[in-house]
PQR file with spaces between the fields and no chain letter, atoms N, CA, C, O and H, PARSE charges and radii, in Angstrom:
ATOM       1  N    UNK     1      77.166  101.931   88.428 -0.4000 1.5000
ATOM       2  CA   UNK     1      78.521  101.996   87.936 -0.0000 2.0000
ATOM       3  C    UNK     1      78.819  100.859   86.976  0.5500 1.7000
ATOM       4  O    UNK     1      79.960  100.681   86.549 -0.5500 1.4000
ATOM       5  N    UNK     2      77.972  100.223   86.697 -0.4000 1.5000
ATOM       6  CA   UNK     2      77.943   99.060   85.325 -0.0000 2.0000
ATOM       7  C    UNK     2      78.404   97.768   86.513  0.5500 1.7000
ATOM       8  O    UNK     2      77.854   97.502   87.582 -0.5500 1.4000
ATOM       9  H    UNK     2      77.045  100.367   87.044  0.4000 1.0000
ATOM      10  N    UNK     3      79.476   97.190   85.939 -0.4000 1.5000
ATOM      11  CA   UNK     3      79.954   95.581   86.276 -0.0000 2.0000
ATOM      12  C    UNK     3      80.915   96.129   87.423  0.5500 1.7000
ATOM      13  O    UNK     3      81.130   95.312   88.318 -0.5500 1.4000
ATOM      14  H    UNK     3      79.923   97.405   85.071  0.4000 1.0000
ATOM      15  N    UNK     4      81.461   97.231   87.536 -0.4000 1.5000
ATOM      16  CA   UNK     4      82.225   97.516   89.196 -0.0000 2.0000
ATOM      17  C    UNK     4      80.971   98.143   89.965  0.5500 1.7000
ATOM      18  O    UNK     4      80.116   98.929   89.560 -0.5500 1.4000
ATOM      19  H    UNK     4      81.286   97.896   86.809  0.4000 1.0000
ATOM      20  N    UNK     5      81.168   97.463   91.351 -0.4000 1.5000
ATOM      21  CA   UNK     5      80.259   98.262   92.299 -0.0000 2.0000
ATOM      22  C    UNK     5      81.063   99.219   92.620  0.5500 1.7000
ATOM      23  O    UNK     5      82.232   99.321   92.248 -0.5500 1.4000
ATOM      24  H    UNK     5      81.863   96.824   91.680  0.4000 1.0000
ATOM      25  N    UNK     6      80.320  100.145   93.501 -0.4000 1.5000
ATOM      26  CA   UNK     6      80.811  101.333   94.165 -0.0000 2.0000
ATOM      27  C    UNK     6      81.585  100.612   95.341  0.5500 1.7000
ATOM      28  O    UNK     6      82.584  101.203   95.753 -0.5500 1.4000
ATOM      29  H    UNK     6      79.371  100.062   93.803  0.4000 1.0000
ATOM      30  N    UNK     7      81.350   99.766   95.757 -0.4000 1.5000
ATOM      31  CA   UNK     7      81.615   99.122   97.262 -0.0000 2.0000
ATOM      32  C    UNK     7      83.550   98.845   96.678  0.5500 1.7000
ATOM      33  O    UNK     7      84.425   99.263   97.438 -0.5500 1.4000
ATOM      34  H    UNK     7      80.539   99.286   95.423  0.4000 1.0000
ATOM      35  N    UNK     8      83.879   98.282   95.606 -0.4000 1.5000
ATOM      36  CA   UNK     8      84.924   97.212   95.050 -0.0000 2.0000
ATOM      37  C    UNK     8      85.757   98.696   94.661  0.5500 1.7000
ATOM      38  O    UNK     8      86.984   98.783   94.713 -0.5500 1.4000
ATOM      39  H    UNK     8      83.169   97.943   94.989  0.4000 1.0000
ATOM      40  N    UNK     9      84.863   99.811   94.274 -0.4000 1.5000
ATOM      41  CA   UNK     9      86.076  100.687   93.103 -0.0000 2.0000
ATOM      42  C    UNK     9      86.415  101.413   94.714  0.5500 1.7000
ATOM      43  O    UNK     9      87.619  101.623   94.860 -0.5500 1.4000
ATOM      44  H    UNK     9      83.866   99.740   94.232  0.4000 1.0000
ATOM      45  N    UNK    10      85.685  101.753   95.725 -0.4000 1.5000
ATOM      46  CA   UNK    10      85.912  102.428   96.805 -0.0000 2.0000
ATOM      47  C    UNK    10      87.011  101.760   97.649  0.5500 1.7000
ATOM      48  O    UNK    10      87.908  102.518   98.020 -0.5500 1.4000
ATOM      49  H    UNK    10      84.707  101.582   95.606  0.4000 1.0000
ATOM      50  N    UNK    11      87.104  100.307   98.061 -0.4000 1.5000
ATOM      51  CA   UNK    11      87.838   99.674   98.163 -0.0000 2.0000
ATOM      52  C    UNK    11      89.021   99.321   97.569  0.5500 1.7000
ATOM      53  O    UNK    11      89.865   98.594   98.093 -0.5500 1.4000
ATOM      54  H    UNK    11      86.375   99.692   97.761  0.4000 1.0000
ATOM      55  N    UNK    12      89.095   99.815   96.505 -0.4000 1.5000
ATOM      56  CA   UNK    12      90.655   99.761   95.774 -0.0000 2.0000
ATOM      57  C    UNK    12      90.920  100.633   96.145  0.5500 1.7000
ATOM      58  O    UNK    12      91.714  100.565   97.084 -0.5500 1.4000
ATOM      59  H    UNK    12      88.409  100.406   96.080  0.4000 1.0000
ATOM      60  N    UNK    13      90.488  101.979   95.717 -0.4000 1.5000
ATOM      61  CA   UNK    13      90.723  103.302   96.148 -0.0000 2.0000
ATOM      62  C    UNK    13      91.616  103.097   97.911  0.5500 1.7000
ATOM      63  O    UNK    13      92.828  103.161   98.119 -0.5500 1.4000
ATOM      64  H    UNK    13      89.843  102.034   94.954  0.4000 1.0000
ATOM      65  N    UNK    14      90.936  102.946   98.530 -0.4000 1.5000
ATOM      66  CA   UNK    14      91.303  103.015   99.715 -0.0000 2.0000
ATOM      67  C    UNK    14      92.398  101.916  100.061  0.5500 1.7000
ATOM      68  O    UNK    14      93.289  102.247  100.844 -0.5500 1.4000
ATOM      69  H    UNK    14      89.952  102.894   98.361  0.4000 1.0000
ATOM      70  N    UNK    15      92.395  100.631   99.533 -0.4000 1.5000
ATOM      71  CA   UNK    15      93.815   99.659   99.733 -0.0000 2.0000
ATOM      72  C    UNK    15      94.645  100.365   99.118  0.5500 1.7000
ATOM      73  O    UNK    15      95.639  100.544   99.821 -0.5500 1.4000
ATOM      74  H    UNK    15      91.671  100.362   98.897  0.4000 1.0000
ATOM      75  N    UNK    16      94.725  100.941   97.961 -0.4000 1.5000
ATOM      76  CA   UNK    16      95.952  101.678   97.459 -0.0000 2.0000
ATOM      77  C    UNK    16      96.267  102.692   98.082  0.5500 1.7000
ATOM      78  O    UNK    16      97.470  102.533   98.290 -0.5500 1.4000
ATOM      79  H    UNK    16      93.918  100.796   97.389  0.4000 1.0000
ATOM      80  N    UNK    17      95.964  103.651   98.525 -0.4000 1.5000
ATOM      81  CA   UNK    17      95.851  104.756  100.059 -0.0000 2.0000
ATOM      82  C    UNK    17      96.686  103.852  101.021  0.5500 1.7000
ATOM      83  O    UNK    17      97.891  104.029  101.198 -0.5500 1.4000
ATOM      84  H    UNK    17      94.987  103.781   98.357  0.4000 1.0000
ATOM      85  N    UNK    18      96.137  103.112  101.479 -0.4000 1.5000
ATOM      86  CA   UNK    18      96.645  102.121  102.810 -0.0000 2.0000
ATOM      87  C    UNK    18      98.079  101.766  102.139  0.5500 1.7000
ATOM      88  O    UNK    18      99.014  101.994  102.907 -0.5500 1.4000
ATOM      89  H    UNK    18      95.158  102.969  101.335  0.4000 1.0000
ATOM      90  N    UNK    19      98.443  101.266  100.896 -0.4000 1.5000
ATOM      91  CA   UNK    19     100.083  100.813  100.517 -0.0000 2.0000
ATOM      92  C    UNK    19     100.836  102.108  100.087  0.5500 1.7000
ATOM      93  O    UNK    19     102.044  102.031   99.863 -0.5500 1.4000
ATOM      94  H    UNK    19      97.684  101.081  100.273  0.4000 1.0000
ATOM      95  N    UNK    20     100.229  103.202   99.972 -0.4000 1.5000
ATOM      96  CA   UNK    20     100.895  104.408   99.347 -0.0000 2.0000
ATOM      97  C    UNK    20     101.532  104.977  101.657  0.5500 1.7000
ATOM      98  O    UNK    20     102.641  105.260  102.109 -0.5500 1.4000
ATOM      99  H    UNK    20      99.248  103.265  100.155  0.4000 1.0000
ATOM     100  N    UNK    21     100.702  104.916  102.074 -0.4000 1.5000
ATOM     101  CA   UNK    21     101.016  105.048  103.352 -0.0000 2.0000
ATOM     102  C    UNK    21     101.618  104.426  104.388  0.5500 1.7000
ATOM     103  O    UNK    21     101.914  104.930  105.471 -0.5500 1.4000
ATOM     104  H    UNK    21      99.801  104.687  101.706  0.4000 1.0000
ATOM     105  N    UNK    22     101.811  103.192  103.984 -0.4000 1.5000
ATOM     106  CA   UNK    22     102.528  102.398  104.769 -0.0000 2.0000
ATOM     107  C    UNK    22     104.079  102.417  104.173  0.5500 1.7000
ATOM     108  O    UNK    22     105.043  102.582  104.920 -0.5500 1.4000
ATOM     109  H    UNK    22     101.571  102.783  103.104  0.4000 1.0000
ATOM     110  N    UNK    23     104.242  102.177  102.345 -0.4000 1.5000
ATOM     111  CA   UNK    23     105.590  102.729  102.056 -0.0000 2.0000
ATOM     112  C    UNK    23     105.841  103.929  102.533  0.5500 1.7000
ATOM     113  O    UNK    23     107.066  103.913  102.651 -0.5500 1.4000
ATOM     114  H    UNK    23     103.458  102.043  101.737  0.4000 1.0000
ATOM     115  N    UNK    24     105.288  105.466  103.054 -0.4000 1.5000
ATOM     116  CA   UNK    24     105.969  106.435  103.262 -0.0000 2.0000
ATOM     117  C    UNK    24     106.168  106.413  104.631  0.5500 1.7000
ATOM     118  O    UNK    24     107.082  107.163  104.974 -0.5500 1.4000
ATOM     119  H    UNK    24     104.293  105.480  102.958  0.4000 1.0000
ATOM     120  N    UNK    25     105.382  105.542  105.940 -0.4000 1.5000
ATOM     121  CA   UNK    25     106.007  105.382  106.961 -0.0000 2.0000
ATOM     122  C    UNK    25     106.801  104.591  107.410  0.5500 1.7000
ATOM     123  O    UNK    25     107.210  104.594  108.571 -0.5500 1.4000
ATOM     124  H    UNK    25     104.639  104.933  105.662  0.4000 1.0000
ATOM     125  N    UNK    26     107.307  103.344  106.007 -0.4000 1.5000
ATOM     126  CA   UNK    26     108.635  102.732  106.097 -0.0000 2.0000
ATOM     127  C    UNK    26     109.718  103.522  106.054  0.5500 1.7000
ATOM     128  O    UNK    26     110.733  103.516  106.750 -0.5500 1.4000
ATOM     129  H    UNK    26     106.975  103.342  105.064  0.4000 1.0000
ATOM     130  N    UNK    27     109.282  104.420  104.873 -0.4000 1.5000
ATOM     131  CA   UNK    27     110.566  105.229  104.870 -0.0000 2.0000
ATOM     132  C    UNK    27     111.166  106.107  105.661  0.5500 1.7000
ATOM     133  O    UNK    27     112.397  106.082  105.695 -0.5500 1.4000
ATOM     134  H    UNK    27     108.457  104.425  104.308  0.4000 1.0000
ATOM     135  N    UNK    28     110.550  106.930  106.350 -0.4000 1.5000
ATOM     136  CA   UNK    28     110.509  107.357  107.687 -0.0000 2.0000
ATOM     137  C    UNK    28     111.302  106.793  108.709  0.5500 1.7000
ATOM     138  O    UNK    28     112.225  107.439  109.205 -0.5500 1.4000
ATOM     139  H    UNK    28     109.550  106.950  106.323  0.4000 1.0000
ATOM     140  N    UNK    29     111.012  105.593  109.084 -0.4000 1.5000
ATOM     141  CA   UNK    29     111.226  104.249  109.995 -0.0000 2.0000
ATOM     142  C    UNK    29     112.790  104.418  110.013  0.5500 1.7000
ATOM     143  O    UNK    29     113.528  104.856  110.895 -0.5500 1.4000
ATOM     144  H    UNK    29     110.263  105.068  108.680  0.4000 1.0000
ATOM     145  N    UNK    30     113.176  103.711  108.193 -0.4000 1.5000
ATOM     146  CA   UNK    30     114.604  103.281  107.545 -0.0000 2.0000
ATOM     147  C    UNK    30     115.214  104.855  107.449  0.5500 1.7000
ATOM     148  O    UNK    30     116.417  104.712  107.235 -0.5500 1.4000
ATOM     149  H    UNK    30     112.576  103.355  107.477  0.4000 1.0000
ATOM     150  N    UNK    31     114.959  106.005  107.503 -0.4000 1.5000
ATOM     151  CA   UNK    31     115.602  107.284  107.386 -0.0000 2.0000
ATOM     152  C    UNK    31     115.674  107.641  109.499  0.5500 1.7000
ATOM     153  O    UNK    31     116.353  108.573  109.931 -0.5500 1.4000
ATOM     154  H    UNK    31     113.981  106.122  107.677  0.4000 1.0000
ATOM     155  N    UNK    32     115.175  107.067  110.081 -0.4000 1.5000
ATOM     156  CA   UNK    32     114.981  107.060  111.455 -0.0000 2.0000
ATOM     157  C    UNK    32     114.643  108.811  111.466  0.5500 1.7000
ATOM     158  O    UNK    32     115.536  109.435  112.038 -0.5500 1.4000
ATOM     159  H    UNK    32     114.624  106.310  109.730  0.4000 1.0000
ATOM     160  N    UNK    33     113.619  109.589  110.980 -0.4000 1.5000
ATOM     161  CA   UNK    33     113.149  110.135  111.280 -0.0000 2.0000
ATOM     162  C    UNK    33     111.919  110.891  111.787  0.5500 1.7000
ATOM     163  O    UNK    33     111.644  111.391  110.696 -0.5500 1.4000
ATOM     164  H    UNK    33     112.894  109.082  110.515  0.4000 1.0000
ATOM     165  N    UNK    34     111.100  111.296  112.487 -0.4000 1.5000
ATOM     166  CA   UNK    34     110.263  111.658  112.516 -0.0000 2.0000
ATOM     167  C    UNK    34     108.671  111.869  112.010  0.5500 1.7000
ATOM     168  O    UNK    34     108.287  113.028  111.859 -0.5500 1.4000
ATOM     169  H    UNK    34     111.323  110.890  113.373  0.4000 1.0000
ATOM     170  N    UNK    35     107.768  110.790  111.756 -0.4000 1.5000
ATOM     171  CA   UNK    35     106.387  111.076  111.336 -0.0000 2.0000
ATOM     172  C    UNK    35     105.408  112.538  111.186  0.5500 1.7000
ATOM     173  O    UNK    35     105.061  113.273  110.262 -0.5500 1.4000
ATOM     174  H    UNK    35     108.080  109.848  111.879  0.4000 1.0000
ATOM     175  N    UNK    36     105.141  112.449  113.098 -0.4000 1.5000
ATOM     176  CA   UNK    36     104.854  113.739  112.864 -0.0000 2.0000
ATOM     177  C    UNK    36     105.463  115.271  112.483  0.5500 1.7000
ATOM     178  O    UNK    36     106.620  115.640  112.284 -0.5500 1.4000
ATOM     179  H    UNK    36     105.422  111.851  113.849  0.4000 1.0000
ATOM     180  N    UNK    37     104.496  115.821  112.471 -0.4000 1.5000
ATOM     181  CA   UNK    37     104.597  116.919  111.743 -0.0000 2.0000
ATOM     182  C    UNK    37     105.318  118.347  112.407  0.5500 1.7000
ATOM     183  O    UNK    37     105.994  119.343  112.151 -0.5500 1.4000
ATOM     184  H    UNK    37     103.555  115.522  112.632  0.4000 1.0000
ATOM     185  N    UNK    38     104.608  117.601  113.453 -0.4000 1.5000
ATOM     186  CA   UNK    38     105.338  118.583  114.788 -0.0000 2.0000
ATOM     187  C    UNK    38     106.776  118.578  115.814  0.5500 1.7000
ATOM     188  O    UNK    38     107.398  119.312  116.582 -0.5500 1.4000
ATOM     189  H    UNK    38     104.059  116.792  113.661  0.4000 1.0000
ATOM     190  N    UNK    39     106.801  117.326  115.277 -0.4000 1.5000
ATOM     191  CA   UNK    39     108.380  117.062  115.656 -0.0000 2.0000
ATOM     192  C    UNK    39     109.660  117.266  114.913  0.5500 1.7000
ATOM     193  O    UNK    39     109.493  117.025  113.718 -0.5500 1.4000
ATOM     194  H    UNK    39     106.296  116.729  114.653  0.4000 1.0000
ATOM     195  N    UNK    40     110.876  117.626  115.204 -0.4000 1.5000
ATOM     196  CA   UNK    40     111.819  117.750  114.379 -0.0000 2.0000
ATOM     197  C    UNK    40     112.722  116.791  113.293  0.5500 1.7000
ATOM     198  O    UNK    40     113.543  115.907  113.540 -0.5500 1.4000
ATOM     199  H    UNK    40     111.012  117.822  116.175  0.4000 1.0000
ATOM     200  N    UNK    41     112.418  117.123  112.484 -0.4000 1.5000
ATOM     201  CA   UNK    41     112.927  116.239  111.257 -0.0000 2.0000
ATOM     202  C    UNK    41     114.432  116.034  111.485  0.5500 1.7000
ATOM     203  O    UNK    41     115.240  116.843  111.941 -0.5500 1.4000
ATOM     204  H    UNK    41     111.751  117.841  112.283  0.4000 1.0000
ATOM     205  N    UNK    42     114.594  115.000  111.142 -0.4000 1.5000
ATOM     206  CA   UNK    42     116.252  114.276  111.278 -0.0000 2.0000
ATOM     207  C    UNK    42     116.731  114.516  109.844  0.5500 1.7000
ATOM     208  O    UNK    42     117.631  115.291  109.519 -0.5500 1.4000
ATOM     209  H    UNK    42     113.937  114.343  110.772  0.4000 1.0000
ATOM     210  N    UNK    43     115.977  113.714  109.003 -0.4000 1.5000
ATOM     211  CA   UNK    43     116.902  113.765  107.768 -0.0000 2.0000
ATOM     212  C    UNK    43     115.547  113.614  106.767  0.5500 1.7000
ATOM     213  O    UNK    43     114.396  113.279  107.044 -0.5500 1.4000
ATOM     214  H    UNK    43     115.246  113.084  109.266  0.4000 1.0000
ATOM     215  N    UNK    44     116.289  114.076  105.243 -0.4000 1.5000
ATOM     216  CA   UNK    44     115.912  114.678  104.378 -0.0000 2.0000
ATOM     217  C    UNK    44     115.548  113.487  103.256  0.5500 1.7000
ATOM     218  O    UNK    44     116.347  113.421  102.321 -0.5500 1.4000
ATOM     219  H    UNK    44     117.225  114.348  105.017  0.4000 1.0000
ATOM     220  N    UNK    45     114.055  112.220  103.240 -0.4000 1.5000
ATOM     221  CA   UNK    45     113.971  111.341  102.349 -0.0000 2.0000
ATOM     222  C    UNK    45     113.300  112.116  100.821  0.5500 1.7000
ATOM     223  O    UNK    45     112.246  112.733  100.676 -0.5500 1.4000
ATOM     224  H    UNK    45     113.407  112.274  103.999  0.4000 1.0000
ATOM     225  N    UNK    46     114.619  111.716   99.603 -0.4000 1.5000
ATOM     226  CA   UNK    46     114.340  111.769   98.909 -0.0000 2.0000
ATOM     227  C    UNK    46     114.373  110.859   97.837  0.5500 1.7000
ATOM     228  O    UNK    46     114.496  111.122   96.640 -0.5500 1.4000
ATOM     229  H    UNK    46     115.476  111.214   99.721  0.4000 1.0000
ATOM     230  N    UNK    47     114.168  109.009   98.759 -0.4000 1.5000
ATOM     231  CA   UNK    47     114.086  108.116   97.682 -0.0000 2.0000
ATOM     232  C    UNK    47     112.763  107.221   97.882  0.5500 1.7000
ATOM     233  O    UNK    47     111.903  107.884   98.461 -0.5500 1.4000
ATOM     234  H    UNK    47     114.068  108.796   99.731  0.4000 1.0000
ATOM     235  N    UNK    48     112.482  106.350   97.679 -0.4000 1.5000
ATOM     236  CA   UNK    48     111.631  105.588   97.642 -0.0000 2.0000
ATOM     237  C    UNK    48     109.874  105.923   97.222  0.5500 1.7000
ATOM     238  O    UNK    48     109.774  106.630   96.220 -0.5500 1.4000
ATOM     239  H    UNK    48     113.180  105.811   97.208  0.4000 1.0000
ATOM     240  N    UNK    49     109.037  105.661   97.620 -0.4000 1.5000
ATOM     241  CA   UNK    49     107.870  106.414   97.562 -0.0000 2.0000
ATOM     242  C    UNK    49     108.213  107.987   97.141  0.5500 1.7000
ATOM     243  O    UNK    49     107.531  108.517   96.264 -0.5500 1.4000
ATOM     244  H    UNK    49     109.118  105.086   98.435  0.4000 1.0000
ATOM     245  N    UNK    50     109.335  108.747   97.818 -0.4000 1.5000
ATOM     246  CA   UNK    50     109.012  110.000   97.690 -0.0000 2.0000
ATOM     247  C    UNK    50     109.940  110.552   96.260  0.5500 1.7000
ATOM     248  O    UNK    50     110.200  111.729   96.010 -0.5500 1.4000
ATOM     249  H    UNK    50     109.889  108.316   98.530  0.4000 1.0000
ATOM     250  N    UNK    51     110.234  109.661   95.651 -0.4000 1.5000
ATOM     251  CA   UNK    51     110.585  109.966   94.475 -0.0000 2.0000
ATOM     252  C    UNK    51     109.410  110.362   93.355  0.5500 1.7000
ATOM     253  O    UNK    51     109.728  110.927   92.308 -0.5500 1.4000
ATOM     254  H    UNK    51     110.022  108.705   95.854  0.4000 1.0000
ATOM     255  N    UNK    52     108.347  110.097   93.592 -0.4000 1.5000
ATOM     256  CA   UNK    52     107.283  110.644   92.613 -0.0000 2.0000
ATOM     257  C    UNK    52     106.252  111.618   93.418  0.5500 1.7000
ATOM     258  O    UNK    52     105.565  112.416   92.782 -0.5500 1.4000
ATOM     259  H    UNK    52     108.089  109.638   94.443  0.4000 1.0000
ATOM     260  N    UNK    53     106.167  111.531   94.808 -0.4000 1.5000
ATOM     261  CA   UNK    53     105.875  112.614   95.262 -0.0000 2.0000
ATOM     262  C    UNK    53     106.402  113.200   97.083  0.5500 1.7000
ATOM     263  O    UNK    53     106.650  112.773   98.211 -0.5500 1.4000
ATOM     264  H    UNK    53     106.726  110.883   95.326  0.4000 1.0000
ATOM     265  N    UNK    54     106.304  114.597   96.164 -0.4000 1.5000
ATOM     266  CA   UNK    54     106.595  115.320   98.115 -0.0000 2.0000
ATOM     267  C    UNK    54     106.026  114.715   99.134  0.5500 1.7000
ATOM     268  O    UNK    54     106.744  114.040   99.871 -0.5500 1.4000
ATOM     269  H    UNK    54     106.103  114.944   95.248  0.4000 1.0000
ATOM     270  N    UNK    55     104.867  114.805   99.350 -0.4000 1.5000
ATOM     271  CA   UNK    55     104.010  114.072  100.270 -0.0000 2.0000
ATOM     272  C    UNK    55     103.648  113.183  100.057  0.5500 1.7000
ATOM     273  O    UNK    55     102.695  113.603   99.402 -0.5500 1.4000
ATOM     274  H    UNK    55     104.283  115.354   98.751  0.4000 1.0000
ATOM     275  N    UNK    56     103.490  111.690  100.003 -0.4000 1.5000
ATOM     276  CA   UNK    56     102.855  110.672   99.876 -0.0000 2.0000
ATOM     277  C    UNK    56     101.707  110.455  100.844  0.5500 1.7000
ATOM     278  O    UNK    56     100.552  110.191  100.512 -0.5500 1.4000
ATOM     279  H    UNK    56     104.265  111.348  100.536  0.4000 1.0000
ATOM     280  N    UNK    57     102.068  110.568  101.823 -0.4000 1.5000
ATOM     281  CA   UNK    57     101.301  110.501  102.982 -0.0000 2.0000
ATOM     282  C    UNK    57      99.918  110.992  103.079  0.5500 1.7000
ATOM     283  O    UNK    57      98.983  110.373  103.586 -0.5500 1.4000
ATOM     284  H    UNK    57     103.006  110.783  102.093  0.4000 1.0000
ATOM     285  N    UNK    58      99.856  112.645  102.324 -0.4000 1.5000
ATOM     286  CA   UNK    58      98.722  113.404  102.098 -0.0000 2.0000
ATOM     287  C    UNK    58      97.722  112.700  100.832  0.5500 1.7000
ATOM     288  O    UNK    58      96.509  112.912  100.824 -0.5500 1.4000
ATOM     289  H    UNK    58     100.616  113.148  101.912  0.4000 1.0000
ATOM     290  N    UNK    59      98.513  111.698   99.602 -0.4000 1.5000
ATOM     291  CA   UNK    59      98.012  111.251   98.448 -0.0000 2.0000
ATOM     292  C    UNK    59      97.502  110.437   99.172  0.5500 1.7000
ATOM     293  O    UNK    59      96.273  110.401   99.109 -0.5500 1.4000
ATOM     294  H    UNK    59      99.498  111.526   99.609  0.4000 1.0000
ATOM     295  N    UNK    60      98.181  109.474  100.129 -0.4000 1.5000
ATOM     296  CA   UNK    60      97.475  108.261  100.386 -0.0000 2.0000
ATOM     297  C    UNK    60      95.862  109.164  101.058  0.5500 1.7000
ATOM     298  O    UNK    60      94.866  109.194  100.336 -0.5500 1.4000
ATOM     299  H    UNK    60      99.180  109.504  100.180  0.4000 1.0000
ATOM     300  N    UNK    61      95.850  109.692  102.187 -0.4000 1.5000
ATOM     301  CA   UNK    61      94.812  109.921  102.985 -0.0000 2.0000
ATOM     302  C    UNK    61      93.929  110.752  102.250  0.5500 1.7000
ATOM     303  O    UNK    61      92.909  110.904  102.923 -0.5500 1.4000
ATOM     304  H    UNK    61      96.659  109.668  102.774  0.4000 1.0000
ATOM     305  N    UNK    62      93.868  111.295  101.286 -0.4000 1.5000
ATOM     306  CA   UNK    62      93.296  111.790   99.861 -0.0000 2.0000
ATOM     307  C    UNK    62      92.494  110.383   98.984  0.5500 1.7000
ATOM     308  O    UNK    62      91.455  110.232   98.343 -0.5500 1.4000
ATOM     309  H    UNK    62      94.697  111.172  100.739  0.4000 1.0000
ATOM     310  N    UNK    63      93.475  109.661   99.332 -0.4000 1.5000
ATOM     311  CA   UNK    63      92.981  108.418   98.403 -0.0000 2.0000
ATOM     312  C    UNK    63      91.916  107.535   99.251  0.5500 1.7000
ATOM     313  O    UNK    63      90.966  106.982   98.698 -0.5500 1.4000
ATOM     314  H    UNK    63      94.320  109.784   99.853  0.4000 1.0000
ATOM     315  N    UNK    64      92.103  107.474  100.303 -0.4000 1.5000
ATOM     316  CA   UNK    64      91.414  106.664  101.158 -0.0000 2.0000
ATOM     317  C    UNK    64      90.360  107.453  101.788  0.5500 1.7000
ATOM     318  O    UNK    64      89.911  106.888  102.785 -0.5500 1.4000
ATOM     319  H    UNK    64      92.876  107.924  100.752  0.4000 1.0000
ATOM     320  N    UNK    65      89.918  108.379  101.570 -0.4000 1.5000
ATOM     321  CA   UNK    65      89.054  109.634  101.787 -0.0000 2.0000
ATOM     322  C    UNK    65      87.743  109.100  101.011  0.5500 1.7000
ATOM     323  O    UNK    65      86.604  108.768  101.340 -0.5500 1.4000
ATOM     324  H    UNK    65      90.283  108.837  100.759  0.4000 1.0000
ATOM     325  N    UNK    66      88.669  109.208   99.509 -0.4000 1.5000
ATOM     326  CA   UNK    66      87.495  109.307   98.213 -0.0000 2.0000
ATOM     327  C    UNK    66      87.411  107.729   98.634  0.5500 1.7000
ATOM     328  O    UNK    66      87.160  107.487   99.815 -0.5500 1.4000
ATOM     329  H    UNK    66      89.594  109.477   99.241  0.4000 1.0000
ATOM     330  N    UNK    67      87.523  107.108   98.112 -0.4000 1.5000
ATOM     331  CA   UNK    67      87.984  105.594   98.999 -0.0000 2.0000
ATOM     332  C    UNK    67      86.306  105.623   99.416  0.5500 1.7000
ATOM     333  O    UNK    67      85.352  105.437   98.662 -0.5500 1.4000
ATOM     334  H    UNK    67      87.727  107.305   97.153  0.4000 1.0000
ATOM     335  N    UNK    68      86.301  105.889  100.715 -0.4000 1.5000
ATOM     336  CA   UNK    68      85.211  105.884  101.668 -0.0000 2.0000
ATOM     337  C    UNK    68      83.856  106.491  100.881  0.5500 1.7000
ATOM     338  O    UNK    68      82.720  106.028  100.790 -0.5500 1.4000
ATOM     339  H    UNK    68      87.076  106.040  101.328  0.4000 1.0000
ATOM     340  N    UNK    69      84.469  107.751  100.338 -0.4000 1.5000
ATOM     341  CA   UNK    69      83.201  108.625   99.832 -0.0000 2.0000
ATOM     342  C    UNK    69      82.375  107.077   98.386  0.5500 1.7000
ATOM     343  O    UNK    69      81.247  106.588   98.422 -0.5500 1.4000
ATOM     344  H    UNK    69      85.392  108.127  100.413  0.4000 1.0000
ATOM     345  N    UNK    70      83.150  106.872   97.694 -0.4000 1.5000
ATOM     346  CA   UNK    70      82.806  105.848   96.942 -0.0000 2.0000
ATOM     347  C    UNK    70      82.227  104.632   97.312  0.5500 1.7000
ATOM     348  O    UNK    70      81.105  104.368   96.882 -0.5500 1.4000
ATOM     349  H    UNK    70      84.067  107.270   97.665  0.4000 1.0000
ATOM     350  N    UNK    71      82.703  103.997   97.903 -0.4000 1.5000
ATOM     351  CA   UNK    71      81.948  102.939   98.420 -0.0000 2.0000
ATOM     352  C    UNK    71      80.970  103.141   99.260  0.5500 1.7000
ATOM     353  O    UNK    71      80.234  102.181   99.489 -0.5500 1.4000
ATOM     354  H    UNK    71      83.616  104.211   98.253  0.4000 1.0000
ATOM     355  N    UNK    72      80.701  104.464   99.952 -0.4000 1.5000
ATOM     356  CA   UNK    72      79.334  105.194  100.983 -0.0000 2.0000
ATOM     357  C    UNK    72      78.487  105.314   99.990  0.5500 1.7000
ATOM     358  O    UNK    72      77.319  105.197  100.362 -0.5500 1.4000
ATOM     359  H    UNK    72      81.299  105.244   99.766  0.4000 1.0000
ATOM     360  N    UNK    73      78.699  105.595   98.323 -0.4000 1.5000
ATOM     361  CA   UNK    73      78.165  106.129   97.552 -0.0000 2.0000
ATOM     362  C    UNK    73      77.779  107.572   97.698  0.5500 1.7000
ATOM     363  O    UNK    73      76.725  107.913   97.161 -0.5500 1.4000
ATOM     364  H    UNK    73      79.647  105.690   98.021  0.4000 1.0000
ATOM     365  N    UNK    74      78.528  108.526   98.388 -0.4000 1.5000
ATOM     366  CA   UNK    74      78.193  109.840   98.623 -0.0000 2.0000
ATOM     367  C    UNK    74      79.185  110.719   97.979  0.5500 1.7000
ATOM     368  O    UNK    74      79.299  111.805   98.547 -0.5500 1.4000
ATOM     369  H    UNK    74      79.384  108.249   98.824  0.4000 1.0000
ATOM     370  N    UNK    75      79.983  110.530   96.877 -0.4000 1.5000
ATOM     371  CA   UNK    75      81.185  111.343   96.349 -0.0000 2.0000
ATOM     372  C    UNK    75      80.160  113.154   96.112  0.5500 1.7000
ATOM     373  O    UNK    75      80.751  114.148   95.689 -0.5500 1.4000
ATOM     374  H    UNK    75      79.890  109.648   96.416  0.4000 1.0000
């Protein structure tokens, strides 16, 4: 991969995953509603993180996926 290792670009990948996910379970927290998926939603966040996307939650664990696959070197 030239002057980035796989180990460093996989590792960003995946810290940015980890802050994309921790803002959408703040927001959660501060909206006092519900994480899982299976439980009933209280209220309806449509600011913070989730202003650029519906799910954040799914981007982050998407991100931290490839994340892993990259730095395993197995994409």
């Amino acid at each position: 991969m030239g002057k980035l290792s796989a180990a460093g670009v996989g590792a960003a990948l995946a810290a940015v995953g980890i802050v994309i996910a921790i803002a959408g379970f703040r927001q959660f927290q501060r909206a006092g509603t519900n994480v899982r998926p299976d439980r009933t939603t209280t209220a309806l966040i449509t600011g913070g993180i989730y202003r650029y996307s519906r799910n954040p939650l799914y981007i982050a664990l998407a991100l931290i996926y490839v994340g892993i696959a990259v730095a395993a070197d197995s994409v």
